[in-house]
N, C-alpha and C positions, 0 to 999 in steps of 0.2 A: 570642476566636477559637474555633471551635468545635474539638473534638478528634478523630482518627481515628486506630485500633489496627488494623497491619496484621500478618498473622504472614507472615516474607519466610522464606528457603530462609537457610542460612547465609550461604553465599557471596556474596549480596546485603546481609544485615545488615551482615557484618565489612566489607566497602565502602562502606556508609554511614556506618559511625564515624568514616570518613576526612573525615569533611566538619561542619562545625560546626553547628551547630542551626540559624542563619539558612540556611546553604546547602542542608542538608536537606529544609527547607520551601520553598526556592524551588526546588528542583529534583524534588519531588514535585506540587508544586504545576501546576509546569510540561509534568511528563508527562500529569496529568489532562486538564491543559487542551489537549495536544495528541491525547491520544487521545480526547475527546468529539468534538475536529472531526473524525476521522480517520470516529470513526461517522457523522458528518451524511454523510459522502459515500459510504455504504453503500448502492446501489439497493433502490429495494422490487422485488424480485421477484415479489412477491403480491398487484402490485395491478392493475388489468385493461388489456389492452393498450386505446390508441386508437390514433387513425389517424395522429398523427406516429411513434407506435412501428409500424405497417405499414409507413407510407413510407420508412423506415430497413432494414426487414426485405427491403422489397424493393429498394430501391439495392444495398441486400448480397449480395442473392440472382444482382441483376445483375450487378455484378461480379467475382462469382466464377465466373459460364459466362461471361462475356467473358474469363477470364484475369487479371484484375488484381488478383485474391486467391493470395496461395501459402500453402503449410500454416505450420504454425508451426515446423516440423522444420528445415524447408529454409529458411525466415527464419534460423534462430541456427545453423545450419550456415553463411547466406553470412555474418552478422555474427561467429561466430568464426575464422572465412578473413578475414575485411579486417581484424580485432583483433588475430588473428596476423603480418599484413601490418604492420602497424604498430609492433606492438614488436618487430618484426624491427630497425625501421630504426634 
């Protein structure tokens, strides 16, 4: 199996001592392999628009002079009022 030297922050290291060599490697094993997919779902933003990325630019465009876009302020403004509402009860 091939071998990989990492240098971790302390606080990281002395946390992994807590865990036995099999568990260690499956649980680094495990972050890599979920942060590689996490990259695959990274848009290229560098690559050149076409015309499904227009038709999208302008649905958006539509909906937001009809009214059916609000800012993002006012989104987590009304979902912390209904998340307050809730553990109120």
């Amino acid at each position: 199996m091939p071998k990989l030297t990492i240098d971790l922050p302390e606080s990281a290291y002395r946390a992994a001592l807590n865990f036995d060599s099999r568990e260690q490697v499956r649980l680094v094993t495990a972050t890599f392999i979920v942060a590689e997919a996490a990259l695959e779902d990274i848009p290229d933003y560098h690559r050149e628009t076409n015309e499904a990325d227009l038709k999208v630019i302008g649905r958006s465009l539509q909906d937001e002079a009809e009214g059916r876009i609000i800012q993002g302020e006012v989104a987590m403004a009304r979902f912390r009022e209904q998340f307050s509402e809730m553990v109120r009860i």
